[in-house]
C-alpha positions in Angstrom: 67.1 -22.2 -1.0 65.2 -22.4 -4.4 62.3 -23.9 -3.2 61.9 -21.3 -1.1 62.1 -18.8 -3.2 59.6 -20.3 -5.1 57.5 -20.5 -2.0 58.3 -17.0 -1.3 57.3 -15.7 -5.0 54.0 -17.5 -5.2 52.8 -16.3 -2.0 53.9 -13.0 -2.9 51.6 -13.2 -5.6 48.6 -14.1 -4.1 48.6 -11.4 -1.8 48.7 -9.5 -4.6 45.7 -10.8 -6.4 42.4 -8.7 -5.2 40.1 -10.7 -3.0 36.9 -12.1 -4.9 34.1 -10.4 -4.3 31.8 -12.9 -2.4 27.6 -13.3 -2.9 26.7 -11.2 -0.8 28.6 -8.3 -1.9 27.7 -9.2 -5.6 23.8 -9.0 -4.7 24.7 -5.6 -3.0 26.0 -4.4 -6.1 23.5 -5.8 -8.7 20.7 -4.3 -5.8 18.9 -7.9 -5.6 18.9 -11.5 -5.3 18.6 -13.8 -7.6 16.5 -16.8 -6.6 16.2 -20.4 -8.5 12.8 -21.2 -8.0 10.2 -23.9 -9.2 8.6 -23.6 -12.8 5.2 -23.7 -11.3 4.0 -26.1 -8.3 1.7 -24.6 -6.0 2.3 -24.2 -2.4 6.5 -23.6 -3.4 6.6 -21.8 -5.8 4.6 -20.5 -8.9 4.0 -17.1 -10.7 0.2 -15.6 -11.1 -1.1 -14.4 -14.2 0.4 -10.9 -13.7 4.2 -12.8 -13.2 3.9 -12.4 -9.1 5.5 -15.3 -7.2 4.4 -17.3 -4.3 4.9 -20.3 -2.0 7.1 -21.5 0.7 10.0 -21.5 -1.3 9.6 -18.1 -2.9 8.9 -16.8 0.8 12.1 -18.0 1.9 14.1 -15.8 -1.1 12.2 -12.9 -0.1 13.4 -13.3 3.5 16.7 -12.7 2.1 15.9 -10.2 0.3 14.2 -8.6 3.7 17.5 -9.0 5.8 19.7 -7.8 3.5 18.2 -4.8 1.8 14.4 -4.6 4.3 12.5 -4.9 0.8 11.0 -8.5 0.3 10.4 -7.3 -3.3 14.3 -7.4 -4.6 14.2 -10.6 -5.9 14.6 -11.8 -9.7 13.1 -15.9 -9.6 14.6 -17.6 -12.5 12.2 -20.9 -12.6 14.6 -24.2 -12.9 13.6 -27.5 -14.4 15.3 -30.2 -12.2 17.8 -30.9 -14.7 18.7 -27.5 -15.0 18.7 -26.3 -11.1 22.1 -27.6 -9.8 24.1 -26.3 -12.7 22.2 -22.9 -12.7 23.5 -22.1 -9.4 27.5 -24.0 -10.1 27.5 -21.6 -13.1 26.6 -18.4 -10.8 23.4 -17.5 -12.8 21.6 -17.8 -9.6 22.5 -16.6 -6.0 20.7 -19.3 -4.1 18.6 -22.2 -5.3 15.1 -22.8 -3.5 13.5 -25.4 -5.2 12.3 -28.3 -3.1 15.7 -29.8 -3.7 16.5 -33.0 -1.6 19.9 -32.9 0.4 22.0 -35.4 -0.5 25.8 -36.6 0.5 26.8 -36.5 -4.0 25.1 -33.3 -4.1 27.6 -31.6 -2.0 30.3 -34.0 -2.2 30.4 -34.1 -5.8 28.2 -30.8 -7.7 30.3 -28.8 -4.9 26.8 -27.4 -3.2 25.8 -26.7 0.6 22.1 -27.2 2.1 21.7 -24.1 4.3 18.6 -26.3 6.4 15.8 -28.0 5.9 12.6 -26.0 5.4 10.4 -29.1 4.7 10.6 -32.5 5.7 9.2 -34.7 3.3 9.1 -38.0 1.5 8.2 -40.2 -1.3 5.2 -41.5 -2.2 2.0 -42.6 -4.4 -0.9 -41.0 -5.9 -3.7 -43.5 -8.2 -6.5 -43.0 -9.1 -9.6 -44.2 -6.9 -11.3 -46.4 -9.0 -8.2 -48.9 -9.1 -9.0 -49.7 -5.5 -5.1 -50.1 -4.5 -4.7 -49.7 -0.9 -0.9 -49.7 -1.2 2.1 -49.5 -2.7 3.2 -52.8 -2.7 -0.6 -53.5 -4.9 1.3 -51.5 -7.9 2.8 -55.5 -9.0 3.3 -54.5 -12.3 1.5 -51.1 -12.6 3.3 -48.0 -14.9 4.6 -45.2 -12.7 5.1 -41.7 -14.2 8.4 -40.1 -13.0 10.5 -37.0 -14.1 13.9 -37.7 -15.2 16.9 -36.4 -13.4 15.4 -36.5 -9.5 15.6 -38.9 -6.6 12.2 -39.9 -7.1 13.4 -41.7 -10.1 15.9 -43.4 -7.8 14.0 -44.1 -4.8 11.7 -45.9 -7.5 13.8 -48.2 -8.8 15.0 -49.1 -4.9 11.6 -49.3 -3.5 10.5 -52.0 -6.4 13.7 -53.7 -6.4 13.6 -54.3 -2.5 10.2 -55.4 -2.6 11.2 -58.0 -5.7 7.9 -56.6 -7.4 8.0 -55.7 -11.1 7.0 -52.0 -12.5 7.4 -50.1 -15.7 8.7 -46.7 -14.9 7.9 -44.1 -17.6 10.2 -41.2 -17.4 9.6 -37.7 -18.4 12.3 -35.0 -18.7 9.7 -32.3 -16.8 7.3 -32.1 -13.8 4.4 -30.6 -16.2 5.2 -33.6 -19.0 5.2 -36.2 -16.2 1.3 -35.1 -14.5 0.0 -35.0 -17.5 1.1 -38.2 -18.6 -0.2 -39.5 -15.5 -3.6 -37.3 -15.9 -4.5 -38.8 -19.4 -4.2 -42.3 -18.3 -0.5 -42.8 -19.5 0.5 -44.2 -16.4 -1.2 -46.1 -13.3 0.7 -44.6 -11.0 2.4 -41.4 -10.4 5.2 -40.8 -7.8 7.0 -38.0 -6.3 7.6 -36.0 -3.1 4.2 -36.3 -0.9 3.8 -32.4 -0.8 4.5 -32.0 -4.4 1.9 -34.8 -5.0 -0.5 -32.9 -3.2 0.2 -29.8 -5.3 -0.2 -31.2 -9.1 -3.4 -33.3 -7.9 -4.7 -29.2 -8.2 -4.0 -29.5 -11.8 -5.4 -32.7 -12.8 -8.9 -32.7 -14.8 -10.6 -34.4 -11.9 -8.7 -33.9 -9.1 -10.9 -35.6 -6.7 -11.2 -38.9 -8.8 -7.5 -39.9 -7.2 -5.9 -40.6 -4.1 -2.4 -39.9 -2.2 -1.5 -43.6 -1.2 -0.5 -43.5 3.0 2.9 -45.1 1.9 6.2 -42.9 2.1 9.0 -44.8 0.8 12.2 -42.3 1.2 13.6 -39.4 3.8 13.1 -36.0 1.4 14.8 -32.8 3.9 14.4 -30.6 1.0 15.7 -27.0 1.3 17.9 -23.9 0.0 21.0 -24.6 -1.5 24.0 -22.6 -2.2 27.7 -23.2 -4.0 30.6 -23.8 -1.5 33.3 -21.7 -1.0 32.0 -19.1 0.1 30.8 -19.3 4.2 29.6 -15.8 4.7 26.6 -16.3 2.2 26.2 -19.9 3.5 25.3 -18.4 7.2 23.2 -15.9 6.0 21.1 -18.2 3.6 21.1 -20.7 6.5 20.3 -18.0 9.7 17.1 -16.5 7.2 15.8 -20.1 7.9 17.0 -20.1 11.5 15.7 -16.9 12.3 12.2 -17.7 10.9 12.3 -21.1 12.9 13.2 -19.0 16.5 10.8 -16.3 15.6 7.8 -18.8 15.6 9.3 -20.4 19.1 9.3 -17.5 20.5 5.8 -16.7 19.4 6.8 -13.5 17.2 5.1 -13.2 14.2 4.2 -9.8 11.5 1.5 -8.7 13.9 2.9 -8.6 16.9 6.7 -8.0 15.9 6.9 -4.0 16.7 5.4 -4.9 20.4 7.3 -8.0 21.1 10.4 -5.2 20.5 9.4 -4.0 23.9 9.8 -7.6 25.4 12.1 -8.3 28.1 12.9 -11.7 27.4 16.8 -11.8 25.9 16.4 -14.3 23.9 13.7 -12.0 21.7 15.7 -8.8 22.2 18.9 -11.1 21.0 16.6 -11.9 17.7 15.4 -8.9 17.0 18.5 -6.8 17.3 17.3 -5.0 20.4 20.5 -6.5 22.2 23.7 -7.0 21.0 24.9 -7.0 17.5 24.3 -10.6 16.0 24.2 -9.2 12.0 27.4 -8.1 11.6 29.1 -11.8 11.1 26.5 -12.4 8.7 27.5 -9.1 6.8 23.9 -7.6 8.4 22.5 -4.8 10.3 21.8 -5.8 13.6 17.8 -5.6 13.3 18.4 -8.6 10.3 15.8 -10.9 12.1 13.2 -8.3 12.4 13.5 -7.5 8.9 12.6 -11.3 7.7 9.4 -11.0 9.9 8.3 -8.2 9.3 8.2 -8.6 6.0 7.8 -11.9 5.6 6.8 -13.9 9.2 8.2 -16.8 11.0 8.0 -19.9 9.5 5.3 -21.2 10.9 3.0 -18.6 9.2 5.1 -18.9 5.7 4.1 -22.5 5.8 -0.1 -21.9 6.8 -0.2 -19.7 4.4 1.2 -21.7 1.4 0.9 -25.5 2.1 -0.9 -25.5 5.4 -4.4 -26.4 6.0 -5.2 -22.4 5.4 -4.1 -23.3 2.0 -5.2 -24.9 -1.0 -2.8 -27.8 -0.3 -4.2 -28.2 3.2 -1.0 -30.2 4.3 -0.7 -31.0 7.7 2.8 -30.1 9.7 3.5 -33.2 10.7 7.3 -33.6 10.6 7.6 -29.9 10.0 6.5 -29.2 13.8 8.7 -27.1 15.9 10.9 -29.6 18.0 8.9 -28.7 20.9 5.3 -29.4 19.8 6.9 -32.8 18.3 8.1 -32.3 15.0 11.9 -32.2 13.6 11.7 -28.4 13.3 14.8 -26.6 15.4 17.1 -24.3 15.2 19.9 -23.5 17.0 19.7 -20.1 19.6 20.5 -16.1 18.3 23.8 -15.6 20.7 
């Protein structure tokens, strides 16, 4: 009879205790989001001269921003070394993190995070410089590799070597800026990280032309938005922004044609774009959510021309990053 008592008491009590307020009703109240973002690598994210962000992963906070309060602009990016980005968003200083972070099983399991989707498919690999003539990654016998401290890359390294029974000397450097230029002033043979960021700090290199992306890719890199567990509501919005962007390019809507493909009879596009149903209010949204992010913002395909394509500085080709049906590993799951 005690124990149940007790029982009785305790629950008691926790009906008593208010409900925490969740993310999404936090960023409501603070009137925007705040977004963990890259300290500078073109194509993903990096600030102008006047403090404007862009790249993919900036895009993706803004089409947060869009479906929640239709304003792209209500965003505060808080740039994140890679040391610092998981504990930045465990600590609540940031509302999502969108970073070209690499999903992991010890990243959820253990920092207590959740991928919301993969909005870049990438992988591992090499850049030299020309004039070394290395074909290869297995020619690097020996050869110093500039890495940055706290990643995957610096894992991946040490597995790639170590299965291939070759020797290296990995030189490790705590930031992504301290690691390119190490590599740029002749520190290092070799430099190594995700091919898409390779592509992106070649831009900054004295001579960018003088060195080469090797063809090898050495580890799976689904890198994408991240947010803290506990809390599903925000977890389904952060991953239904990527969704949404995915479908919207499927269906062949984009920001120029968005306020005719309205008018469209097809219910899967009337079910996207709000015309149909209500499919924002589980998400915490108005029912027009979808349109919002393209409006503002586009489908993915057009986020990633724009800031990594071959449209771009970058000139990255989709490869993996396809839509499903034109043979990449793009998908997403239907709006109903």
């Amino acid at each position: 009879m005690l124990k149940k008592l007790v029982f009785l008491a305790a629950a008691n009590l926790v009906l008593a205790l208010p409900a925490a307020a969740g993310t999404l009703d936090n960023v409501k109240q603070k009137g925007f989001l705040t977004c963990g973002s890259n300290t500078g690598l073109a194509g993903f994210g990096l600030p102008d001269d006047k403090g404007v962000w862009t790249g993919l992963d900036v895009e993706f906070c803004r089409a947060i921003a869009a479906a929640v309060f239709n304003d792209p602009s209500k965003v505060k990016f808080i740039p994140l070394t890679a040391k610092d980005r998981f504990t930045a968003l465990q600590s609540g200083e940031i509302d999502v993190l969108s970073r070209n972070g690499t999903w992991t099983q010890s990243r959820e399991a253990d920092l207590g995070l959740l991928f919301a989707g993969v909005n870049y498919y990438d992988g591992q690999g090499f850049m030299v410089r020309k004039k070394l003539n290395i074909s290869a990654a297995k020619e690097l016998a020996g050869a110093s590799v500039c890495v940055q401290q706290g990643t995957t890359t610096e894992l991946n390294l040490a597995d790639f070597f170590r299965a291939a029974n070759i020797k290296y000397e990995g030189v490790v450097f705590a930031t992504a800026d301290e690691t390119i230029k190490a590599y740029d002033t002749g520190r290092c043979d070799a430099f190594t990280t995700d091919v898409s960021q390779l592509y992106s700090e070649r831009l900054k290199l004295v001579n960018p032309d003088e060195h080469a992306v090797l063809p090898d890719v050495i580890s799976k890199e689904p890198l994408g938005p991240a947010v803290r567990q506990g809390d599903d509501q925000w977890f389904n919005l952060v991953r239904w922004t990527h969704f949404a962007m995915i479908n919207a390019e499927e269906l062949g809507v984009n920001k120029a044609n968005i306020d005719d493909r309205v008018k469209s009879t097809s219910p899967e596009i009337r079910r996207l774009l709000g015309v149909e149903g209500d499919f924002g209010k589980g998400l915490g949204l108005t029912k027009d959510w979808a349109y919002r992010i393209v409006k503002h913002v586009g489908n993915y395909g057009e986020s990633f021309e724009r800031n990594v394509g071959e449209s771009s500085k970058l000139k990255i080709k989709r490869g993996l990053n396809l839509l499903w049906s034109k043979g990449g590993l793009q998908y997403a799951p239907p709006v109903r």
